[in-house]
Gaussian input, Z-matrix of N, CA and C with variables (Angstrom, degrees):
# hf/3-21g

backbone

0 1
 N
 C     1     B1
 C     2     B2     1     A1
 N     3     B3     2     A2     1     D1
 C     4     B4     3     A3     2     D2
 C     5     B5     4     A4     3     D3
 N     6     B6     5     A5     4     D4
 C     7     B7     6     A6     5     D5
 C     8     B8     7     A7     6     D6
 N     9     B9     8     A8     7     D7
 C    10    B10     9     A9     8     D8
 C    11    B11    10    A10     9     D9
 N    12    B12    11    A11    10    D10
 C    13    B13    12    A12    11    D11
 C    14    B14    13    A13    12    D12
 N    15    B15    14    A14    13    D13
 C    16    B16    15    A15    14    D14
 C    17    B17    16    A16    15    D15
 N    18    B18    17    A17    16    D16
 C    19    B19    18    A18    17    D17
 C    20    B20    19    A19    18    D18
 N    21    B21    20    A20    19    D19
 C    22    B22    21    A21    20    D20
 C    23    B23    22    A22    21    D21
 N    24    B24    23    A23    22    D22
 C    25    B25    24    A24    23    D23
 C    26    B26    25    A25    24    D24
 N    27    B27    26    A26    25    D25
 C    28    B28    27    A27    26    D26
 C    29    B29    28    A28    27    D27
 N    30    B30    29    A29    28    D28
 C    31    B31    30    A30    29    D29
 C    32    B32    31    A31    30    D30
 N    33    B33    32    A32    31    D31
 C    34    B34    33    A33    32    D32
 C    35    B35    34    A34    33    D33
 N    36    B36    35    A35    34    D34
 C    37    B37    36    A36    35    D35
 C    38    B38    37    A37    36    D36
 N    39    B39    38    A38    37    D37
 C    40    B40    39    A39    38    D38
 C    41    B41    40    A40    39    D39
 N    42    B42    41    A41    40    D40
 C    43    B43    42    A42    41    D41
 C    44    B44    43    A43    42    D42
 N    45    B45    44    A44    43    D43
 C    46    B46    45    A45    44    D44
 C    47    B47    46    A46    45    D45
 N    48    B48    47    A47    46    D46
 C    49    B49    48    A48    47    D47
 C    50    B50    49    A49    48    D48
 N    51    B51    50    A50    49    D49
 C    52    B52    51    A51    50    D50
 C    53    B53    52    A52    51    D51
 N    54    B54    53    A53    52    D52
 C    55    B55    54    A54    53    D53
 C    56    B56    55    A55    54    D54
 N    57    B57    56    A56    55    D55
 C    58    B58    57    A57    56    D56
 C    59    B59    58    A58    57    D57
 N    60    B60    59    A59    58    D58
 C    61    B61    60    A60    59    D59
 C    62    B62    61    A61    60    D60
 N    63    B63    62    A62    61    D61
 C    64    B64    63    A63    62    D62
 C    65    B65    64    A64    63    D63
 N    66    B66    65    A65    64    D64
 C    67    B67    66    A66    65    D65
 C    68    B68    67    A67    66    D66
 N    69    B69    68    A68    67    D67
 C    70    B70    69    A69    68    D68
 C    71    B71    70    A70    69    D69
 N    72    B72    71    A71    70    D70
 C    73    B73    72    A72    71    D71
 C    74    B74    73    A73    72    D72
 N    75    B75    74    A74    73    D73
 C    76    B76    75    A75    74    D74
 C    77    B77    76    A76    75    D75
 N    78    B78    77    A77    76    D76
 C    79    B79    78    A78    77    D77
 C    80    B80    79    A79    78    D78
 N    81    B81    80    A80    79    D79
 C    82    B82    81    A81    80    D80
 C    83    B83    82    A82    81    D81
 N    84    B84    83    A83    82    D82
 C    85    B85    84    A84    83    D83
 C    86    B86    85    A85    84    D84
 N    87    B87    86    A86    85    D85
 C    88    B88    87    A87    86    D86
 C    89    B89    88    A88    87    D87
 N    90    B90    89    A89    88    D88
 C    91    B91    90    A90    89    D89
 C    92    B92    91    A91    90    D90
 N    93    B93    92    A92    91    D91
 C    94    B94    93    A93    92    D92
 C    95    B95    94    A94    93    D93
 N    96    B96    95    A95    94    D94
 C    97    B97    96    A96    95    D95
 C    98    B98    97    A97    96    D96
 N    99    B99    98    A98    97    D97
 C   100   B100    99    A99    98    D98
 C   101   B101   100   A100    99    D99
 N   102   B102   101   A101   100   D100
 C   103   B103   102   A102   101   D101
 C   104   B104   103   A103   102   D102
 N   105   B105   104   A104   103   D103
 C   106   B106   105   A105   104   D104
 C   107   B107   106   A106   105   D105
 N   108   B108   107   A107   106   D106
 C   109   B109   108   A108   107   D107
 C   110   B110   109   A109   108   D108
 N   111   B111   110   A110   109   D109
 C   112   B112   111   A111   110   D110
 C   113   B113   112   A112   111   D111
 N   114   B114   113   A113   112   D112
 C   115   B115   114   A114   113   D113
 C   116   B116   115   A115   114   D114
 N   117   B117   116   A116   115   D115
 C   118   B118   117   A117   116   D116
 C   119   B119   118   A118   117   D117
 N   120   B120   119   A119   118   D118
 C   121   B121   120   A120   119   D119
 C   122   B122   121   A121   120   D120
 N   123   B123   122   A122   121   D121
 C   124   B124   123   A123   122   D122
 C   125   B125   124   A124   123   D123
 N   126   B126   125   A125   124   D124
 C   127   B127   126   A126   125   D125
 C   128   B128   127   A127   126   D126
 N   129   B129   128   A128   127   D127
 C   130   B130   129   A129   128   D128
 C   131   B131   130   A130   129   D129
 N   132   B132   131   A131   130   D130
 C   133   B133   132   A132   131   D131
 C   134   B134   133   A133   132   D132
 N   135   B135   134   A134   133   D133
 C   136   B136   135   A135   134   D134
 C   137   B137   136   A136   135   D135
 N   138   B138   137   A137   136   D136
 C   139   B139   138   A138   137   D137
 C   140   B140   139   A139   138   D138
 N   141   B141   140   A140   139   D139
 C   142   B142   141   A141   140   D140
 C   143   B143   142   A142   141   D141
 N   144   B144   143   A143   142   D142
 C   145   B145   144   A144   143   D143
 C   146   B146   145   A145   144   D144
 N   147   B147   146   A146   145   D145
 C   148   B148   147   A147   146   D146
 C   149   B149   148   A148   147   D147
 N   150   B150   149   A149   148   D148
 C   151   B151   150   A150   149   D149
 C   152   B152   151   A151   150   D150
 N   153   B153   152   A152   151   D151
 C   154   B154   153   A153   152   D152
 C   155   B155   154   A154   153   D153
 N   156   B156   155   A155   154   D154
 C   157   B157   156   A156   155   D155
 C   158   B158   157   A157   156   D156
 N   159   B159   158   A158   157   D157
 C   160   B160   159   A159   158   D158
 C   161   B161   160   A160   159   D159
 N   162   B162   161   A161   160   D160
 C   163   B163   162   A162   161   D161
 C   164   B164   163   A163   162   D162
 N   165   B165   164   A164   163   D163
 C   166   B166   165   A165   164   D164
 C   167   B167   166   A166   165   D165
 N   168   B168   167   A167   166   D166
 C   169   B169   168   A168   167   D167
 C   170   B170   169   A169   168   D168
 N   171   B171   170   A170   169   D169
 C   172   B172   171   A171   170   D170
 C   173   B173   172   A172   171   D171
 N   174   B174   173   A173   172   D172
 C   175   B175   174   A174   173   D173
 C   176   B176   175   A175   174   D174
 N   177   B177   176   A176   175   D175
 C   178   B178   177   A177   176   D176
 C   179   B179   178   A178   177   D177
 N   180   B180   179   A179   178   D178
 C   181   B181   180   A180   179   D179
 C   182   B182   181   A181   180   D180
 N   183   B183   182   A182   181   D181
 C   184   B184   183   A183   182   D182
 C   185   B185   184   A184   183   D183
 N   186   B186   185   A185   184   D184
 C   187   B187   186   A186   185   D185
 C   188   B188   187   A187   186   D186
 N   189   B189   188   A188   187   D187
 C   190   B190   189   A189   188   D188
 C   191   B191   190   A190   189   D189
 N   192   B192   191   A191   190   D190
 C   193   B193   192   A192   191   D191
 C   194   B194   193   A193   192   D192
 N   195   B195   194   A194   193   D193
 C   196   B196   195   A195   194   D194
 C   197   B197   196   A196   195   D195
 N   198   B198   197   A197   196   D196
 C   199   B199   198   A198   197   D197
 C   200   B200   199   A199   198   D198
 N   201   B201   200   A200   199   D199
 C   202   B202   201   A201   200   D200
 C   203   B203   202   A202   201   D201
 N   204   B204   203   A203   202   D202
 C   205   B205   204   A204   203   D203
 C   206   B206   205   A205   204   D204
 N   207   B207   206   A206   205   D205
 C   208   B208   207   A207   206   D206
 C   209   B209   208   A208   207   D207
 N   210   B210   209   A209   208   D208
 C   211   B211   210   A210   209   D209
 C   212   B212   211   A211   210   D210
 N   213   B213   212   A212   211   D211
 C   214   B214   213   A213   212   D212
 C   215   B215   214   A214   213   D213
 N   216   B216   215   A215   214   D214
 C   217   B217   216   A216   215   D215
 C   218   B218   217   A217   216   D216
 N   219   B219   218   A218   217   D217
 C   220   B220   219   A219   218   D218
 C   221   B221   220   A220   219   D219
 N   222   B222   221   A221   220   D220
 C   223   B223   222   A222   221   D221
 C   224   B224   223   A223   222   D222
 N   225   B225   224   A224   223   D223
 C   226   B226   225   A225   224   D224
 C   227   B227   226   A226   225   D225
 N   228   B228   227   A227   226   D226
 C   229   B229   228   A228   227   D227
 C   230   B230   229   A229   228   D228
 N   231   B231   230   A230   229   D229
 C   232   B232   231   A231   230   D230
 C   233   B233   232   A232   231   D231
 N   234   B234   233   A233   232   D232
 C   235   B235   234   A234   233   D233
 C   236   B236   235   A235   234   D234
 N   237   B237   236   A236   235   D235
 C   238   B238   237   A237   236   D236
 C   239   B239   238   A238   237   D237
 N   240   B240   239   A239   238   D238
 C   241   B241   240   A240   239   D239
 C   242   B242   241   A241   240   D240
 N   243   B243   242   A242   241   D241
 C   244   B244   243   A243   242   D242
 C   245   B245   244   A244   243   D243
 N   246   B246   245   A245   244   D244
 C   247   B247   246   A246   245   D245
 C   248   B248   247   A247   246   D246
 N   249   B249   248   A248   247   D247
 C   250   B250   249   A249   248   D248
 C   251   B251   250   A250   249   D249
 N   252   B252   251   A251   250   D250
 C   253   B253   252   A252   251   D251
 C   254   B254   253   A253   252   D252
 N   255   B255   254   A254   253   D253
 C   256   B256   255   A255   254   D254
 C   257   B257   256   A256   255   D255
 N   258   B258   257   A257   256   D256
 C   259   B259   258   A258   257   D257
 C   260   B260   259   A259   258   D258
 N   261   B261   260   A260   259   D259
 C   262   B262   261   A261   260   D260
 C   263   B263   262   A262   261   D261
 N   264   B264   263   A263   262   D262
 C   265   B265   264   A264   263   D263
 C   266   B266   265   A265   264   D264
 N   267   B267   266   A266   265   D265
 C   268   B268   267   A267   266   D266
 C   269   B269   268   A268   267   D267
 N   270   B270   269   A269   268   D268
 C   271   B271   270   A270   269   D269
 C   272   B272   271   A271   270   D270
 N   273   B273   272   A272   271   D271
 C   274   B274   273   A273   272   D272
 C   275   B275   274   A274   273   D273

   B1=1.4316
   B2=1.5195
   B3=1.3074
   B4=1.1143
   B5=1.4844
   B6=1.5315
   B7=1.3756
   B8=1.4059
   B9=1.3725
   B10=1.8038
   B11=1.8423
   B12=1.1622
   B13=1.4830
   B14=1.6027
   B15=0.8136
   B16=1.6507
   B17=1.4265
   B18=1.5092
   B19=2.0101
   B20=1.8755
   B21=1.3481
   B22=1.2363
   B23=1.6532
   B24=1.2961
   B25=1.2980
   B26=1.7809
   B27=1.3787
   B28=1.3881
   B29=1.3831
   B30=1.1462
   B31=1.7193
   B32=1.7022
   B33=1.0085
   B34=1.4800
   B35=1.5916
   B36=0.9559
   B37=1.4841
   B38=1.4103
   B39=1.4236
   B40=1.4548
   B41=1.7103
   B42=1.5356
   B43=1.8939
   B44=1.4353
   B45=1.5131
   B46=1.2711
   B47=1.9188
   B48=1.3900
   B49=1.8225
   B50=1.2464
   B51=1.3575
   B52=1.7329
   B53=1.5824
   B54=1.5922
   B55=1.0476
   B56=1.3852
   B57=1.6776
   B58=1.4739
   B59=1.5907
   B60=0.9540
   B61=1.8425
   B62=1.5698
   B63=1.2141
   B64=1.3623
   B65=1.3041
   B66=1.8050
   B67=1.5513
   B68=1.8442
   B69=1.4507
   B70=1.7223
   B71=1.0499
   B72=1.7472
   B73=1.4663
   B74=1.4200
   B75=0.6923
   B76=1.7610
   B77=1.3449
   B78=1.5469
   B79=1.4868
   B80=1.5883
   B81=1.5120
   B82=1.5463
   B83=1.2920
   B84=1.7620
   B85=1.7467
   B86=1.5234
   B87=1.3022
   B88=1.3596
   B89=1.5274
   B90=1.5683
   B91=1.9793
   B92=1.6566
   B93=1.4493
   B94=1.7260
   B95=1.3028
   B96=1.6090
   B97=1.4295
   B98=1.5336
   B99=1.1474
   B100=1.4453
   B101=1.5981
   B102=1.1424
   B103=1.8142
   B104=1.6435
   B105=1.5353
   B106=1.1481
   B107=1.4036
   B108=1.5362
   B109=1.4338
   B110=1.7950
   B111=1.4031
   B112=2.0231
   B113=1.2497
   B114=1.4454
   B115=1.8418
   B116=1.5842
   B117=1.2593
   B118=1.4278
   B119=1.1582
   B120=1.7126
   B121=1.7996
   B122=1.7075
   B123=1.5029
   B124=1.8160
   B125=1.4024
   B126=1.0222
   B127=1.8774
   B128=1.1620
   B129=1.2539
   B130=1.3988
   B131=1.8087
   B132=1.6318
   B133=1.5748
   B134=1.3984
   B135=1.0003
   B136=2.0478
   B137=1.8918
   B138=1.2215
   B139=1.6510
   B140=1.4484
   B141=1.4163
   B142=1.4766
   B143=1.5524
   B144=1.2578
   B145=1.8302
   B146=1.5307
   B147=0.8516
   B148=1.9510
   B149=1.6129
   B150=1.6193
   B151=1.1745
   B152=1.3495
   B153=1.3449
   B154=1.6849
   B155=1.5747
   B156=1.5306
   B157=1.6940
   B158=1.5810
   B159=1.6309
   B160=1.3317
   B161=1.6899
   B162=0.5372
   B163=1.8059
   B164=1.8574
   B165=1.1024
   B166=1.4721
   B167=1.5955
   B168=1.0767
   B169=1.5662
   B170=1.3669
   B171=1.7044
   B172=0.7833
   B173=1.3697
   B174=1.8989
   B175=1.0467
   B176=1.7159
   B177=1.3087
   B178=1.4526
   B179=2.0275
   B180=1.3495
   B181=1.6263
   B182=1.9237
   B183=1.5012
   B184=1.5416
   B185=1.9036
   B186=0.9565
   B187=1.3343
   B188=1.5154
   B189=1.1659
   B190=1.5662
   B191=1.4982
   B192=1.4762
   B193=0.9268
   B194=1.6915
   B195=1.4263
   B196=1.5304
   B197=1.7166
   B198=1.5170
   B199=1.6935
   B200=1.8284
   B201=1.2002
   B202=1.0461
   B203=1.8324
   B204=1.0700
   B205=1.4104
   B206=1.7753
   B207=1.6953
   B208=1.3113
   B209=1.7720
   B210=1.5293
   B211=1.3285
   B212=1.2200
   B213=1.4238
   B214=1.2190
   B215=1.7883
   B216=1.6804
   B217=1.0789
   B218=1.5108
   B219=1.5813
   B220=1.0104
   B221=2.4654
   B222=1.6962
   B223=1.9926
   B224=1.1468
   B225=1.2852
   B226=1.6677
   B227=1.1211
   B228=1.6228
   B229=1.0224
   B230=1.2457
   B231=1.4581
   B232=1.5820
   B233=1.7989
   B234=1.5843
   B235=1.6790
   B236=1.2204
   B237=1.3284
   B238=1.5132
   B239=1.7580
   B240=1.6618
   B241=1.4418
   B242=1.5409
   B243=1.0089
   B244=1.4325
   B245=1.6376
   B246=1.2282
   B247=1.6425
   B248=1.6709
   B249=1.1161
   B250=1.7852
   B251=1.3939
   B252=1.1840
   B253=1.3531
   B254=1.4102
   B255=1.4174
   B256=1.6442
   B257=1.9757
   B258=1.6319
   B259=1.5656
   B260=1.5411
   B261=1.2505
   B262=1.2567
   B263=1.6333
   B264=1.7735
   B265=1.4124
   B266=1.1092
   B267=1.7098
   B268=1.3566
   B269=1.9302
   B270=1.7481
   B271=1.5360
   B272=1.3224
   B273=1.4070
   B274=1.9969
   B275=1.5436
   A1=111.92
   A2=115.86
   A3=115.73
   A4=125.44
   A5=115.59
   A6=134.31
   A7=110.51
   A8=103.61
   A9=126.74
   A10=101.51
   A11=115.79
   A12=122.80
   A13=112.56
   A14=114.31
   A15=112.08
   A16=110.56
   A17=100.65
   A18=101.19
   A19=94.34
   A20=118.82
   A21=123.86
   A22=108.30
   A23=113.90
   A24=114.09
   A25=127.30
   A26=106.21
   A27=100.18
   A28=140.29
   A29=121.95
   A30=109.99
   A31=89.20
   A32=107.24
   A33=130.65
   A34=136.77
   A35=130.32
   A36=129.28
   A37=121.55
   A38=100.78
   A39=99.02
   A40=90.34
   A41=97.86
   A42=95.82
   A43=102.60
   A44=122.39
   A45=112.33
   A46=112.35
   A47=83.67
   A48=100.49
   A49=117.27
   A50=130.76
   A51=112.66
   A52=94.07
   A53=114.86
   A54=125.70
   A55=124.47
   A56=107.07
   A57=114.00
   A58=121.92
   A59=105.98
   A60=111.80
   A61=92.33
   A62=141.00
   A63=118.31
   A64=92.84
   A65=100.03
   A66=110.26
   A67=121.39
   A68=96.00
   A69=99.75
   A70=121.45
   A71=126.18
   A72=95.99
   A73=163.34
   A74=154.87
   A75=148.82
   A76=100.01
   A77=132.69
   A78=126.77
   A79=89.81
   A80=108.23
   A81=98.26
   A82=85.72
   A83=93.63
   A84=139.13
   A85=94.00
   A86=141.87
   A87=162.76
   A88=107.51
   A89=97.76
   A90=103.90
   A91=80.22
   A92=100.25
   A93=99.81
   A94=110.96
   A95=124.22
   A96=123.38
   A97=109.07
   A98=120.17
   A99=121.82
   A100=124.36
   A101=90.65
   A102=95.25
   A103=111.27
   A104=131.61
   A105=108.89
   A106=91.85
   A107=94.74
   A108=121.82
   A109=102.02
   A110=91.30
   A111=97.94
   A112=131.02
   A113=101.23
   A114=109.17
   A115=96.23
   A116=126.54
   A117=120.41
   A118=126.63
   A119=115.86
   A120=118.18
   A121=119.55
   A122=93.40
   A123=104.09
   A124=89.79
   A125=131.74
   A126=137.12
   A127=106.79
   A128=113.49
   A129=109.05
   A130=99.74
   A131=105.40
   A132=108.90
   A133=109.93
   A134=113.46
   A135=106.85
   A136=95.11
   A137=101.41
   A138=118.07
   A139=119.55
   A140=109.34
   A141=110.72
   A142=106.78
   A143=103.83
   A144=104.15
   A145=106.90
   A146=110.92
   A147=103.31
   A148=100.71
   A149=97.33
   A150=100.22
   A151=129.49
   A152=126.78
   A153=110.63
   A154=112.58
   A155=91.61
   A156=106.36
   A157=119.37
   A158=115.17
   A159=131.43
   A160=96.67
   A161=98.90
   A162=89.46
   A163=103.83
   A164=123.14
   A165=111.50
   A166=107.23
   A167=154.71
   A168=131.46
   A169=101.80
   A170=131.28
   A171=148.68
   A172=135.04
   A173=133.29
   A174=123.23
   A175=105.05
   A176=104.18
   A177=94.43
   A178=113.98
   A179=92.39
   A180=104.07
   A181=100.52
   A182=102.39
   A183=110.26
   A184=93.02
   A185=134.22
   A186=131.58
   A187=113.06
   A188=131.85
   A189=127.18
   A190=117.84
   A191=118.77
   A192=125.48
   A193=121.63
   A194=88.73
   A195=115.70
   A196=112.85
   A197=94.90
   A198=103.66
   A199=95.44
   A200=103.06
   A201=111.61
   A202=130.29
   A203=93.13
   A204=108.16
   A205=119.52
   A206=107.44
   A207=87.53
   A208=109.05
   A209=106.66
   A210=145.30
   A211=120.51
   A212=123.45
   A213=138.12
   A214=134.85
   A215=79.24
   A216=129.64
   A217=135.37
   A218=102.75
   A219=113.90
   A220=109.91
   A221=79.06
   A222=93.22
   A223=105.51
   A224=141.84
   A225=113.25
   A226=151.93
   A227=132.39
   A228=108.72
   A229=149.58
   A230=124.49
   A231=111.79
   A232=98.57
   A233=96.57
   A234=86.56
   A235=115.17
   A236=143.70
   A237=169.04
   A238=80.52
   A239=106.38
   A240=104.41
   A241=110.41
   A242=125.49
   A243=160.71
   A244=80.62
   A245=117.05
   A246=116.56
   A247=98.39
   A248=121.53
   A249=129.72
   A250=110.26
   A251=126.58
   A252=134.65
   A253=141.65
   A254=118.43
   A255=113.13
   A256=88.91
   A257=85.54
   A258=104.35
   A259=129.04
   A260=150.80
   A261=134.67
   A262=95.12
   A263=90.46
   A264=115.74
   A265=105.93
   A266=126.85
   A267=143.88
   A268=102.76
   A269=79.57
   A270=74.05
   A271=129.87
   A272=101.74
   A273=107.63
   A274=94.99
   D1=173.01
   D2=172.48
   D3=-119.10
   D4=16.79
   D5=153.45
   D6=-0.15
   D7=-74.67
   D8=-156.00
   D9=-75.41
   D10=-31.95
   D11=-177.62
   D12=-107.71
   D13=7.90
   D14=170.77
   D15=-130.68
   D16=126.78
   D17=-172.90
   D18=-127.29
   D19=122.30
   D20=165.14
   D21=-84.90
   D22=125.77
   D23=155.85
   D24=-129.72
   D25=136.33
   D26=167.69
   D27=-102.29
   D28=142.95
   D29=170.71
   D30=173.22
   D31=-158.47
   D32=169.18
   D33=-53.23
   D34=76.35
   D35=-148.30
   D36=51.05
   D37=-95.21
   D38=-163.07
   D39=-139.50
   D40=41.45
   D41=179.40
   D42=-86.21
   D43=-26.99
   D44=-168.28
   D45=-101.78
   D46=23.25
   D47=162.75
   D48=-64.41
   D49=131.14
   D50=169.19
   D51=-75.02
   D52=159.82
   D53=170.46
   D54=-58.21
   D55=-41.52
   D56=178.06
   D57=-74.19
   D58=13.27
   D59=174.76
   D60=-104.92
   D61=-15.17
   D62=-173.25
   D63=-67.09
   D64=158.99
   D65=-163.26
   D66=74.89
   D67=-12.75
   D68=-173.75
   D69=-119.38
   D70=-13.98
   D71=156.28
   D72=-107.87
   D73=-146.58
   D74=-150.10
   D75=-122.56
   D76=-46.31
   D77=-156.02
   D78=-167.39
   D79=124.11
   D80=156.86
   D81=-140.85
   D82=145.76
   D83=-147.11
   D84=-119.27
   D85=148.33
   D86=-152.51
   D87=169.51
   D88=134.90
   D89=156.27
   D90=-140.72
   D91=96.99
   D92=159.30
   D93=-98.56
   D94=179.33
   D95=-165.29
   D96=-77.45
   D97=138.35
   D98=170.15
   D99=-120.87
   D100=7.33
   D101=-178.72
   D102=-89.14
   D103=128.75
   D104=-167.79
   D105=-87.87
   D106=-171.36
   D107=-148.20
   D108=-67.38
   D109=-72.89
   D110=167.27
   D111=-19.89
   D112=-30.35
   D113=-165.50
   D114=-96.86
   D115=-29.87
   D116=-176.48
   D117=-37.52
   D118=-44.97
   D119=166.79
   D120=-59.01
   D121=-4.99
   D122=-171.54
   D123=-77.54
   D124=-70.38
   D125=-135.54
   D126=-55.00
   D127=164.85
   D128=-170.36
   D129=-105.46
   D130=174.70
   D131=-165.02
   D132=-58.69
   D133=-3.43
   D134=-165.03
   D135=-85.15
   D136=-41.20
   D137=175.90
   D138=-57.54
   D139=-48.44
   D140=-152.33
   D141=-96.66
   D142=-9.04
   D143=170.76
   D144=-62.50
   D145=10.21
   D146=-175.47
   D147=-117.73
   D148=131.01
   D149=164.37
   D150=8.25
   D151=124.88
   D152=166.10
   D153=-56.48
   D154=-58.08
   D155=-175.04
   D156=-36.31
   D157=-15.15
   D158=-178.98
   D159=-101.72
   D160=-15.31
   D161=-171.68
   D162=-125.70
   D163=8.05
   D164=-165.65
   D165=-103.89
   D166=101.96
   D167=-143.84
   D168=-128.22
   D169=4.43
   D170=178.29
   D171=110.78
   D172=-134.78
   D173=167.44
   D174=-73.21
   D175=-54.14
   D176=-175.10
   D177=-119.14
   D178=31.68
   D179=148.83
   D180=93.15
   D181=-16.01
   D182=-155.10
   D183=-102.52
   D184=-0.13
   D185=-175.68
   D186=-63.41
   D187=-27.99
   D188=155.77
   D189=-73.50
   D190=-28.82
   D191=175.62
   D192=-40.76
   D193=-59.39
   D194=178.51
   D195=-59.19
   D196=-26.98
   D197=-164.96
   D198=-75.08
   D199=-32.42
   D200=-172.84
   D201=-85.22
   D202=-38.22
   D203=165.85
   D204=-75.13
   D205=-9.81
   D206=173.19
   D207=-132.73
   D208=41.45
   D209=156.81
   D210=-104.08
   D211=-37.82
   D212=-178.43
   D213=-16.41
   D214=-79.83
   D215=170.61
   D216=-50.18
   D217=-16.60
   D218=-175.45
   D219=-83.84
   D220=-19.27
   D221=-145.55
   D222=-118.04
   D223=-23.50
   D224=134.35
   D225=-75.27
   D226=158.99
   D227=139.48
   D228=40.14
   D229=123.86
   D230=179.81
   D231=-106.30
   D232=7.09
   D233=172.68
   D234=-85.88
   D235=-14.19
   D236=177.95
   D237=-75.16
   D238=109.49
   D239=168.45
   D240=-73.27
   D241=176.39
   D242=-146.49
   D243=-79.91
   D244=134.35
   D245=139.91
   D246=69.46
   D247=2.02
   D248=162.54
   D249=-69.37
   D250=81.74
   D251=158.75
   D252=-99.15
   D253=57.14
   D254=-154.20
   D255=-81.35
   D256=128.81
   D257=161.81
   D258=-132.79
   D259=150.81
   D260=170.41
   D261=-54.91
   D262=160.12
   D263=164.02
   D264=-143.03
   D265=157.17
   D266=153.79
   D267=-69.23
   D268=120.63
   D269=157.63
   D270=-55.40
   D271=161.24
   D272=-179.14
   D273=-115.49

């Protein structure tokens, strides 16, 4: 299993990172919000029961994105090439 080597944590990006793993890990996993802000009164009810804070992604949906991509970089791995960022997107 992978019990002993896999640790889920939640909070805010990467606040509930210990400091001493930067440089140490293998894969960090995210579904932050990507819907921008305007479209939120659009969605339909199955969508919008969730949290805003889960669904609100800004003016143009990518504002965690950014939060994230320029945090990133700091906390894995140097086996994780350069500029490897797989994230969900909203279709266009």
């Amino acid at each position: 299993g992978v019990d002993n080597r896999v640790h889920a944590l939640g909070g805010s990006l990467l606040a509930p990172v210990p400091a001493k793993l930067r440089g140490g890990l293998d894969l960090l996993v995210s579904n932050p919000p990507y819907i921008p802000s305007a479209e939120l009164p659009r969605l339909s009810p199955e969508v919008r029961h969730d949290p805003p804070a889960a669904l609100d992604g800004g003016p143009d949906g990518l504002d965690l994105y950014r939060a994230i991509t320029a945090a990133a970089p700091r906390w894995p791995r140097s086996a994780i090439p350069t500029g490897t960022r797989p994230m969900p997107m909203r279709p266009t």
